[in-house]
C-alpha positions as CSV (number, residue, x, y, z in Angstrom):
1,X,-33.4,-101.1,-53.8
2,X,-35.5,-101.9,-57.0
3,X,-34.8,-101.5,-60.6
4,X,-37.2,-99.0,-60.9
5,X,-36.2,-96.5,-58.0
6,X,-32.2,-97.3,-59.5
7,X,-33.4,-96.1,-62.8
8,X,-34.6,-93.0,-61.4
9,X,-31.9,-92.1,-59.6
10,X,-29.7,-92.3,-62.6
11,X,-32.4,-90.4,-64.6
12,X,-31.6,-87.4,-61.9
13,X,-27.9,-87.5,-62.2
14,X,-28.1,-87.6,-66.1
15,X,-30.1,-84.8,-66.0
16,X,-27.9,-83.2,-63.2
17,X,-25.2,-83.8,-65.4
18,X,-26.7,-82.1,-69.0
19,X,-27.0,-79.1,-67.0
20,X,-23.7,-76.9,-67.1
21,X,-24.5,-74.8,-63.6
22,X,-24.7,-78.4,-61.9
23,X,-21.7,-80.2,-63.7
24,X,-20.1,-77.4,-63.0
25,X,-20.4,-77.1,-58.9
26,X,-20.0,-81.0,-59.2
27,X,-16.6,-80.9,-60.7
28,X,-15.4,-77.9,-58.1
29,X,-16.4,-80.3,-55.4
30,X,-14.5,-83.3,-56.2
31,X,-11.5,-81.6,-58.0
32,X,-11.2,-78.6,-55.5
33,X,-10.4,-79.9,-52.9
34,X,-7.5,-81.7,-54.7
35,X,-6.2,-78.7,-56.6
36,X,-6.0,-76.8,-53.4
37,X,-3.7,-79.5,-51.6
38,X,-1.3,-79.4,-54.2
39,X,-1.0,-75.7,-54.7
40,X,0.2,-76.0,-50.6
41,X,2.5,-78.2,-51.2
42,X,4.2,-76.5,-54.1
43,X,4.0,-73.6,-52.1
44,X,5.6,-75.0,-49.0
45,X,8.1,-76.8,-51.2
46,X,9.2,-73.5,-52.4
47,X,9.9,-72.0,-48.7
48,X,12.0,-75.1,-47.9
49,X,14.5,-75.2,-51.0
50,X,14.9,-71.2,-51.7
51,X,16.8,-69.1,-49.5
52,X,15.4,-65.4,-49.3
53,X,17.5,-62.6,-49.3
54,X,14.8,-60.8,-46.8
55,X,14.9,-63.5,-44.0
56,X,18.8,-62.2,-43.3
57,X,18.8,-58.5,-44.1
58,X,15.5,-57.0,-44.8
59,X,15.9,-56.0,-48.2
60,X,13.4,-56.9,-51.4
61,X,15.1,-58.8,-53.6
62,X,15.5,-62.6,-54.1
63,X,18.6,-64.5,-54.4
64,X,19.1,-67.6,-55.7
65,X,21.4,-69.9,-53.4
66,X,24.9,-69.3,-55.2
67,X,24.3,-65.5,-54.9
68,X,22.7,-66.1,-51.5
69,X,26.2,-68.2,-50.9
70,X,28.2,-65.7,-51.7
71,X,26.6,-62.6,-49.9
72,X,26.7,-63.8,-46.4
73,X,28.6,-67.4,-46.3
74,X,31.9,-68.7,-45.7
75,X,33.0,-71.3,-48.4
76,X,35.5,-73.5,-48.2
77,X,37.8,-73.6,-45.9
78,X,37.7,-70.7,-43.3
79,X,41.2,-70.8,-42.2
80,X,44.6,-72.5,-41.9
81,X,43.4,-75.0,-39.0
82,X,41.5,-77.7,-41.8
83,X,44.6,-77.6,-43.6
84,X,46.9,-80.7,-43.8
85,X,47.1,-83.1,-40.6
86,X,46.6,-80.0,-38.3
87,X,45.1,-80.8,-35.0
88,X,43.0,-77.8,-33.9
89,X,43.8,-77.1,-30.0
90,X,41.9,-77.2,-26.8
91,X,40.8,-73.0,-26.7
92,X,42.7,-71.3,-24.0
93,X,41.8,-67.6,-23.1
94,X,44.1,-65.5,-24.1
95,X,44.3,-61.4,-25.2
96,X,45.5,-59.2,-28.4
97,X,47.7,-56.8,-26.7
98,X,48.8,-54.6,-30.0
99,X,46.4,-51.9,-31.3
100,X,43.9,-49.4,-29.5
101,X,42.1,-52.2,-27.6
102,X,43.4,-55.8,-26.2
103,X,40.9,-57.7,-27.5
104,X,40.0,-61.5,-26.3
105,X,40.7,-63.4,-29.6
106,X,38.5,-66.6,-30.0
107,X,39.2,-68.6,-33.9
108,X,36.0,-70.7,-34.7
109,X,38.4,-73.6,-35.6
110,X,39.2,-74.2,-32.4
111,X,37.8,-76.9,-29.5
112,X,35.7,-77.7,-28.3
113,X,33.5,-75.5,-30.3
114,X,34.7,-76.3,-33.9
115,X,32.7,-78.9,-33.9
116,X,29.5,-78.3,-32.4
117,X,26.7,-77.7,-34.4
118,X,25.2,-74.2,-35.5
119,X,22.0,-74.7,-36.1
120,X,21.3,-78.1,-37.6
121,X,23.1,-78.7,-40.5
122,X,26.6,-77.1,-40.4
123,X,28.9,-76.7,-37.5
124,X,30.5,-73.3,-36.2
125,X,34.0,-74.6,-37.7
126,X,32.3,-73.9,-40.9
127,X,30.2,-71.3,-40.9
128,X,30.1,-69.5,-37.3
129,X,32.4,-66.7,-38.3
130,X,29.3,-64.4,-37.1
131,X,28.5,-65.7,-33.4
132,X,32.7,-65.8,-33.4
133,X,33.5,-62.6,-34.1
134,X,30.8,-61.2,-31.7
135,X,32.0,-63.5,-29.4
136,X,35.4,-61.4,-29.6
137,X,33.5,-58.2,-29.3
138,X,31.2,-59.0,-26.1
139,X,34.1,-60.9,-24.1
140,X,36.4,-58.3,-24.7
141,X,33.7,-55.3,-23.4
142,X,31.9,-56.8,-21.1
143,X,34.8,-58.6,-19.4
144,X,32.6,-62.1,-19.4
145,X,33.6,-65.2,-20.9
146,X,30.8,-65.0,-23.8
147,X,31.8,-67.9,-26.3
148,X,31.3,-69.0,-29.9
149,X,29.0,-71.7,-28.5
150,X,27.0,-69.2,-26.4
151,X,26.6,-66.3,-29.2
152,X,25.9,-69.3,-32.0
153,X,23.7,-70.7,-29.7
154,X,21.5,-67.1,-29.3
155,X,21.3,-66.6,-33.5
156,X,20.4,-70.0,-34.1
157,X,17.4,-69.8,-31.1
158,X,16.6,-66.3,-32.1
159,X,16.5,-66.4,-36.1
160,X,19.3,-65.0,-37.2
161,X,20.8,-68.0,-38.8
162,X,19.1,-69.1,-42.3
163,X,20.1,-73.5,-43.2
164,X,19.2,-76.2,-45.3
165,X,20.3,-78.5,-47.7
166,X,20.5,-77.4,-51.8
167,X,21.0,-80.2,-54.3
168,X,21.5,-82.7,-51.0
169,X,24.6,-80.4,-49.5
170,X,24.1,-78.1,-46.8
171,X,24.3,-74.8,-46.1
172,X,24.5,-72.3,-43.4
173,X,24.6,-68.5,-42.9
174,X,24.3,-66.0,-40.6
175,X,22.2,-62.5,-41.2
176,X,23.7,-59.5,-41.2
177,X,21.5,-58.3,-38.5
178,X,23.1,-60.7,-36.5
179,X,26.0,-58.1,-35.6
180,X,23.6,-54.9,-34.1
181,X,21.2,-57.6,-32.6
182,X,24.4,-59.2,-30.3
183,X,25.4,-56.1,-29.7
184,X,22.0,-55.0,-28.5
185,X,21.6,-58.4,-26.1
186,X,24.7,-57.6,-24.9
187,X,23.9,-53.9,-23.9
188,X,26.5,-52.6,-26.4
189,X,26.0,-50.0,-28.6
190,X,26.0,-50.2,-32.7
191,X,27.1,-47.8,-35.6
192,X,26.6,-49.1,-39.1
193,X,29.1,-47.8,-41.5
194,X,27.8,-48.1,-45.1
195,X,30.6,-48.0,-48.2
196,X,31.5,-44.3,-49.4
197,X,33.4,-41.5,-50.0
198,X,33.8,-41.0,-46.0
199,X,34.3,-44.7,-44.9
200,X,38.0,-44.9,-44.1
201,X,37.8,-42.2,-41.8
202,X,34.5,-43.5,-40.1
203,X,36.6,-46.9,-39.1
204,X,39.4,-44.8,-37.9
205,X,37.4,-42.6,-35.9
206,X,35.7,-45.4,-34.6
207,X,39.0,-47.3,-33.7
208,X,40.4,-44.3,-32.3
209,X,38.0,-43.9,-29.8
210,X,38.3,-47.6,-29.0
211,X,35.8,-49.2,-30.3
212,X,35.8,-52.4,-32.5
213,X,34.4,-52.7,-36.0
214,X,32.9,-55.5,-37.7
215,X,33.4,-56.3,-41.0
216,X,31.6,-58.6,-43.4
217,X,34.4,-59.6,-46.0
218,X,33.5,-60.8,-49.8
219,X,36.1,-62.7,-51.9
220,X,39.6,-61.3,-51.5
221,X,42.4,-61.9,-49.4
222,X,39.8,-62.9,-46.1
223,X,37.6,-65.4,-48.0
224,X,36.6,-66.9,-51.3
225,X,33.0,-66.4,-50.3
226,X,31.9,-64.2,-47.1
227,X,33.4,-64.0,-43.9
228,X,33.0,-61.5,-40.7
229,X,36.3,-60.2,-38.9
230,X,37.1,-57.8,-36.1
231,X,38.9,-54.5,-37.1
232,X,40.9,-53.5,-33.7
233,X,43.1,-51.1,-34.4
234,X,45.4,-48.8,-36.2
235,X,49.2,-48.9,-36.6
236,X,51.4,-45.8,-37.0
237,X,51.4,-45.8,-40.3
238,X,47.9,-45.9,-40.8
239,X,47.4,-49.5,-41.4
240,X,44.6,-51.4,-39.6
241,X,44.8,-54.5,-37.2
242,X,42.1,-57.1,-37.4
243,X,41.1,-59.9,-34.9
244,X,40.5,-62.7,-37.6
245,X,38.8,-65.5,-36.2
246,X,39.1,-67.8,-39.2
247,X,43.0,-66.8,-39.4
248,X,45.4,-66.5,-36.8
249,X,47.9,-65.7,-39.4
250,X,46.0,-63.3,-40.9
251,X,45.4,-61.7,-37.4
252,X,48.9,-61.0,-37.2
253,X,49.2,-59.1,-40.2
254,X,48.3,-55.2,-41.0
255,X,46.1,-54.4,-43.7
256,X,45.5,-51.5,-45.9
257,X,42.2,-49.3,-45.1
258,X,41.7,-49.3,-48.9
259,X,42.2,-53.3,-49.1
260,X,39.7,-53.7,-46.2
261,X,37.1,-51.3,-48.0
262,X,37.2,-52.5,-51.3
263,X,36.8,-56.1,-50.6
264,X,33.7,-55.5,-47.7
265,X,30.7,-56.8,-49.2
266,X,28.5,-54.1,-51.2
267,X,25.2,-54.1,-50.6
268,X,25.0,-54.9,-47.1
269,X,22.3,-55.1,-44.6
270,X,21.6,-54.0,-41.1
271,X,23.7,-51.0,-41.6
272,X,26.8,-53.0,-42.7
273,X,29.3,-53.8,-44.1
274,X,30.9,-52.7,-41.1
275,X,29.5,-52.0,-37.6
276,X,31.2,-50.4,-34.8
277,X,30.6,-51.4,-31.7
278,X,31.8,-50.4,-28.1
């Protein structure tokens, strides 16, 4: 190329260039491109590190991961097997024979489940109180062996299990609308019971006529975060029986309706906080 066809060339662009239309387009061209990649990323970077409330339980509102925590999470400890030197034992099936209905009691602390992964990130020990207490539902009406590795198993393949890591610890938690969705694999029908005025005699009509009810529990005597449990029954006095399967000491204790109400989470989804089933 000689000097004079160079020189021309850089006559067009510095004309190009004076004119505002051109420099414009020019600039979109080189910079667009760019600007739109990292608008993607920031965007997908945003889905990976913030939990949404919607994912679990439909509703409109976003959570950040404490709150998120706290609405639908065990956390801590999820019962009395992590304490001390305690050696959690092999599961052997066995049945809850006080109450309306035997139930077949599963704890999630228990092998050789306690261990295995839910999901990717946390293991059912930890945070499968969910696929544990449907477990107890389904084995005990169906009269199959349905365990907490089968029913964590179907939320985690079937998106009812929301994980990841926040600040480089991970976290775990089941939807609410994990509890009428077993049911309904399960061919078992699903009542939601919101909280009000007429709640404590909706669970006792619904234990009555032998069904169980799901609970999710907020902080109280149950958890220091969230936790599901198995209502089964009522004693004389009024008092109701649970299947807890982070607790096998709390399983053998009665409870007072008005305990069980007040500290079931507010604000649940899927129909909750309590769903009976049968």
């Amino acid at each position: 190329m000689n000097t004079a066809m160079v020189l021309k060339i850089a006559q067009a662009a510095y004309k190009a260039l004076k004119d505002k239309r051109t420099r414009t387009i020019i600039i979109l061209a080189i910079f667009g491109p760019l600007i739109l990649l990292l608008l993607q990323i920031a965007a997908i970077v945003s889905l990976v590190t913030t939990p949404i409330q919607m994912l679990l339980n439909g509703g409109e509102d976003t959570y950040g991961l404490a709150e998120f925590q706290n609405q639908f999470v065990i956390t801590g400890t999820p019962g009395e097997a992590y304490e001390g030197e305690y050696e959690p034992p092999d599961y052997v099936k066995y049945t809850i024979k006080q109450g309306a209905t035997e139930v077949v009691y599963y704890n999630q602390t228990d092998m050789p489940w306690r261990d295995m992964l839910y999901g990717t990130v946390r293991t059912i020990g930890i945070s499968g109180c969910g696929p544990t207490s449907m477990a107890i539902v389904i084995s005990t009406f169906t009269g199959q062996e349905v365990t907490p590795a089968m029913t964590a198993g179907w939320s985690a393949k079937n998106g009812y299990l929301v994980e990841g890591y926040n600040n480089g610890k991970p976290y775990g938690m089941s939807s609410h609308a994990l509890i009428p969705a077993l049911a309904k694999e399960y061919s078992l029908s699903s009542t939601g019971i919101a909280k009000n005025e007429k709640t404590a005699e909706r669970i006792y009509k619904a234990l009555s006529d032998g069904k169980l009810v799901v609970a999710i529990m907020g902080p109280g005597h149950f958890t220091s975060g969230g936790h599901f449990i198995v209502l089964r029954g009522v004693t004389s006095d009024g008092k109701i029986l649970v299947a807890d399967c982070g607790s096998r000491q709390r399983t053998g204790k009665a409870w007072d309706i008005q305990t069980i109400i007040k500290e079931a989470k507010g604000g649940a989804g899927a129909g909750g906080p309590f769903w009976a089933i049968k």
